[in-house]
Phi, psi and omega in degrees: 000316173302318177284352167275357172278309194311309195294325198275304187302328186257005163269340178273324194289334211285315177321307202278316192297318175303322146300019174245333192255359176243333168094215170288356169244054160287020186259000187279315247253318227244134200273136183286308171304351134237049165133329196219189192233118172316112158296150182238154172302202183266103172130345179301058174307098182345141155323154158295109174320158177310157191017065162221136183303159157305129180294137176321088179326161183228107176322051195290352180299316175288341204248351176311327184308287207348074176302320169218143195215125184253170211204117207252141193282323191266025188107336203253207210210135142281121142223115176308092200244209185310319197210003167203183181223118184240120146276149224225133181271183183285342179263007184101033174264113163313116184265317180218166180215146126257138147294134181173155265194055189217192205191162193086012180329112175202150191257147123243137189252165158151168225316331190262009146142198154270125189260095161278143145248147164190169203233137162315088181339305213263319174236050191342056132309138156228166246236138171233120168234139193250117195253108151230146213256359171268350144286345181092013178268155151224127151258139169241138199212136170270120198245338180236170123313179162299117161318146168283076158161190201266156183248155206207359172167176207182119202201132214244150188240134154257157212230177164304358185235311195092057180267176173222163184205164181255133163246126190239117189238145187259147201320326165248046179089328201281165189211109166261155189261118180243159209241101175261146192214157209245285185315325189238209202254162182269139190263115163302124190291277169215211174207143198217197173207168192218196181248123187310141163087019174286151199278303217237166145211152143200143168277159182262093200257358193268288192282021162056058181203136200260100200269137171226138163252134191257152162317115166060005180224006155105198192243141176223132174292132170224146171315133178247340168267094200312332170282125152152199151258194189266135184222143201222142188226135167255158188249296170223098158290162183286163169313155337263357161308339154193228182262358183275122172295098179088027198034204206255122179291308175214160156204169190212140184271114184268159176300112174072027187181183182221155143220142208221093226272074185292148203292356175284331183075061189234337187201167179247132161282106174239116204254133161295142182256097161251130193087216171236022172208014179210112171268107171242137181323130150232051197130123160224146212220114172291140162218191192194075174288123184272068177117201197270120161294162184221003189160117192236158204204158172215174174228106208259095199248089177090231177244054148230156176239163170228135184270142155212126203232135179244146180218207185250009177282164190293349185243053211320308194267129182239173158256139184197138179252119194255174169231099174234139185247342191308133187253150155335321177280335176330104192105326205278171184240151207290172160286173169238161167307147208206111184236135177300193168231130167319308201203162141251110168299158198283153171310125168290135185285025163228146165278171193073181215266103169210014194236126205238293232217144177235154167217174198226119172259096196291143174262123189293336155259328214242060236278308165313025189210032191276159168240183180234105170296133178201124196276146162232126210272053186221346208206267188189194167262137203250149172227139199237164164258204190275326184294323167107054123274163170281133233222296180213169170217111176262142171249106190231021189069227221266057212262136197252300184229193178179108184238171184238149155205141199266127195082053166259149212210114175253151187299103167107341170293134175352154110059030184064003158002113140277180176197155175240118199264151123228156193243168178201157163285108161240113215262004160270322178262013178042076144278144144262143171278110161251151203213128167256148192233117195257161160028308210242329207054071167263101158296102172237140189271151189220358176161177193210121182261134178308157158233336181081047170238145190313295192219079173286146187227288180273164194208155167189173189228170191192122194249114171287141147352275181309001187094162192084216170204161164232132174254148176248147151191166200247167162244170198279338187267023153123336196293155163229138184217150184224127197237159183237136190258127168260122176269139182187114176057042164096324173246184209227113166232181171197167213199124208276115209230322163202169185230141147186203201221156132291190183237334195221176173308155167224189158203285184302141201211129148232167167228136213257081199286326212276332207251352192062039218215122158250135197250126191229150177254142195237161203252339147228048165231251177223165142322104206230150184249115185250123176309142143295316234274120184314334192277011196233339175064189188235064179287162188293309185224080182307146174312139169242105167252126181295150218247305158195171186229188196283143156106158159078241179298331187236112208233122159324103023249155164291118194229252173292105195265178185195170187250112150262134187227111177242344167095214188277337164245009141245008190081178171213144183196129156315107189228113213230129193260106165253104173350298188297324177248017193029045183224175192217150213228135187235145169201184206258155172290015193196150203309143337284026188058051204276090189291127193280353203097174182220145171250184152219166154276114171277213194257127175255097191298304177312283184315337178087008191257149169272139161353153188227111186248156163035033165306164188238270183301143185216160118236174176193160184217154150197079156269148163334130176216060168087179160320332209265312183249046167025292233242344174095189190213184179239103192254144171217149166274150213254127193264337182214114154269147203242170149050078304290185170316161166189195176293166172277152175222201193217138183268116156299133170240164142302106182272349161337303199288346157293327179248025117311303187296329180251011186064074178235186169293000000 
């Protein structure tokens, strides 16, 4: 606190001597490291904040050509000029030239050299150039076709897997998103749409956000990571909706910020990002651009950046030194561990959000020949094998959620039968729906119980001790009823044993049969766990003890859980599908409920399948499911299907690769 008053006292003195000793340009006067801005003429670079190095001279005899221009981790330069792409040494030595005809330029860098794209003029193709810049190479490759439209701009995101994608936006807003892969041909992410007429694009890549500039209206922010939905910011618009004179002529994404060239070329903007939707100015710095900027670039030394702007003067590319400190991560919630998905099941046949709850059925000889149960609460239930074809369609209308359980032995069935069940929620007649799975994992519906409940949603099942089956399920206003099901001659009834409550919605539900314990979600609260165990009775409103809550690891809403009982040498764990972030929080099952971490499932690019957003529904087992799974798997539903869009379908995960990621046993 003392050095920020002292740093605050010498910025007001340097301020007050400098308006006194300068007039009306005291602002010229003024050091950018305390607070304000030198402007520099054309071709100047501002002084260094105190203990920030001098800027990297800039080789303009060479860089005059220059349309566009990156700036290289070892010093040296892309520059885009009319008919070529030159690389450049740090002093302005040519190393490589391609001939060529493009526009749109943008660099990622890292251990394996620099990765450029930019698009072809003539057939707004678009181009992969491989920059290694300590031999002097460029290889070039065409990696996307042409878009069905004129391209108005063109901009590359490397994501959290370190996957890199292109986004190419088009003359009226429309924008495809692409999967560039160094070995195969590049996967359409999806399509999408932006604010019409841009001029610019560039990501963000830590908060996964896709900044586009529009002609006369300034800059707006978009989800750049294709799971979820599409969400849009605006961050700084033109007069008079915000502060840019005339919108933003260029801008470059700084760590944890933007600078932002507004079109008069009168000032510089340096807007800081807190969080992932809200920017706020932490500086605006006269500068005096000779004529309309057209391109801007930047080079990141410490805590300073140097800025370059090309405008339409005879000395195009200019310079200026900002002082930033800002870290990339601000704001942001840490990352998490990122696991593939083994398999995808084929797509439920509706769009939009209808693909809900999976649940897994082990073949009792042949454990590689298990299926995956899965509802489309728009239709029915679907059954898949391990590989995710479809296998069978029950049409069994408007069915939510669904679970199983195998080897169930009822009082008074033939010669004592086992029999393997599932149960579903179905919501036009708010019913459950039961289904026997025979031998082979043949799915048949065998009957349906009334339950009287408003709006049923959720389900789970629980096999007592003592034999039988129980179905648990919920209503949207917070009820739980918990029913016991009888077999007698072939049909399935069931018969309403307790009730209680919750204070908010709920859905997701499992019970932990070995332990009697059922764990139920309350959907923006927490996670809360209620004894089964007879001995506990069937009381109205039974103890609830919470497990885990809203906040830290777990982002609202809460939706699906599930159990892995891998036993004394794989664990048992409690595993809660948190939405809000598109992960899932693993914890050990039993008291004090001891959080392992959370993962997510990412992009598997070789298989071509996509990363898994916004689950609603989850399971897991961990029985043996052949050669292929060991260790059993993890199925969750994909809230947005990718690569490309389609209907949602459900990811099989491996669960080895979950308990890699997180150290568990």
């Amino acid at each position: 606190m003392k050095r920020l008053a002292i740093l605050n006292l010498a910025r007001q003195s340097f301020a007050a001597v400098a308006k006194q000793s300068f007039g009306p340009a005291w602002r010229l006067g003024c050091l950018l490291a305390l607070g304000c801005a030198l402007a520099p003429a054309p071709g100047w670079a501002a002084p260094a904040a105190p203990g920030v190095a001098e800027p990297a001279p800039l080789p303009r005899s060479a860089l005059k050509a220059a349309q566009e221009l990156a700036a290289l981790p070892g010093g040296g330069w892309l520059a885009l000029e009319e008919r070529a792409l030159r690389l450049l040494g740090p002093q302005g030595q040519e190393r490589a030239r391609l001939a060529l005809r493009a526009e749109h330029l943008d660099t990622r860098s890292g251990p394996q050299g620099t990765l450029a794209v930019l698009v072809d003029a003539s057939t707004q193709q678009t181009l992969r150039v491989q920059v290694d810049e300590a031999a002097g190479t460029l290889q070039m490759q065409t990696v996307v076709p042409s878009p069905p439209f004129s391209v108005q701009a063109m901009c590359l995101h490397r994501d959290a897997q370190n996957l890199d994608h292109v986004f190419i936006v088009g003359d009226e807003g429309l924008v495809e998103q692409w999967l560039l892969r160094t070995d195969a041909p590049a996967l359409l992410v999806r399509r999408s749409a932006v604010v019409q007429q841009a001029r610019s694009c560039r990501v963000d890549d830590r908060a996964a956000l896709l900044y586009v500039n529009a002609e006369d209206g300034g800059l707006w922010a978009y989800r750049a990571d294709a799971e979820g939905p599409p969400r849009s910011h605006a961050v700084a618009l033109a007069r008079p909706l915000g502060p840019l004179d005339g919108g933003a002529a260029a801008f470059v994404v700084l760590p944890g910020g933007l600078a932002v060239l507004e079109a008069s070329g009168r000032q510089l903007h340096l807007l800081q990002r807190e969080g992932a939707a809200r920017w706020r100015t932490s500086a605006r710095l006269p500068v005096r651009a000779q004529g309309e900027v057209e391109a801007m670039t930047l080079r990141v030394r410490g805590a300073a950046v140097d800025l370059f702007w090309r405008d339409e003067s005879s000395t195009p590319w200019q310079q200026r030194r900002a002082a930033w400190k800002r870290s990339a991560d601000a704001g942001l919630p840490p990352l998490l561990p990122i696991v593939l998905p083994a398999a995808a099941t084929e797509p439920v046949n509706q769009f939009g959000d209808a693909a809900d709850d999976p649940a897994i059925w082990v073949h009792p000889q042949q454990p590689e020949r298990s299926r995956v149960l899965g509802t489309n609460k728009r239709a029915g239930l679907n059954v898949y094998d391990l590989q995710g074809r479809e296998l069978q369609f029950l049409a069994s209308g408007r069915v939510n959620n669904v679970d199983v359980r195998q080897g169930v032995r009822f009082d008074g069935a033939a010669g004592g039968q086992a029999l393997d069940l599932a149960v579903a929620t179905q919501r036009d007649d708010l019913s459950l729906v039961v289904y026997r799975i025979d031998a082979e994992g043949e799915v048949k519906e065998i009957g349906r119980i009334p339950t009287g409940l408003r709006d049923i949603y959720g389900t789970c099942l629980h096999k007592p001790r003592a034999g039988g089956l129980e179905a648990l399920v919920n209503d949207k206003d917070g009820r739980f009823e918990r029913w016991q099901l009888q077999w007698r001659e072939g049909r399935i009834s069931g018969t309403r044993i307790q009730g209680f409550a919750v204070k908010s919605q709920p859905e997701g539900c499992v019970a932990d049969d070995a332990a009697e314990r059922l764990f139920i979600g309350e959907e923006d609260e927490a996670v809360w766990a209620v004894s089964l165990a007879p001995a506990d009775g069937l009381g109205s409103q039974p103890k609830l003890t919470r497990v885990i809550g809203i906040g830290g690891l777990v982002l609202d809403d809460i939706e699906g859980l599930a159990l892995y009982e891998g036993g004394a040498e794989g664990g048992n764990f409690l595993i809660v599908s948190s939405q809000g972030n598109s992960s899932y929080v693993v914890l050990d099952a039993a008291p004090p409920f001891r959080v392992r971490g959370a993962f997510r499932v990412g992009i598997d690019a070789a298989r071509g399948i996509d990363a898994v957003s916004e689950t609603d529904g989850l399971d897991v087992t961990a029985r043996p499911l052949g050669p292929r799974f060991p260790r059993g798997i993890f199925v969750a539903q994909d809230g947005f299907k990718r690569l490309p869009d389609g209907p949602q379908n459900y990811k099989i995960v491996d669960w080895r690769d979950i308990a890699r990621a997180l150290n568990l046993p």
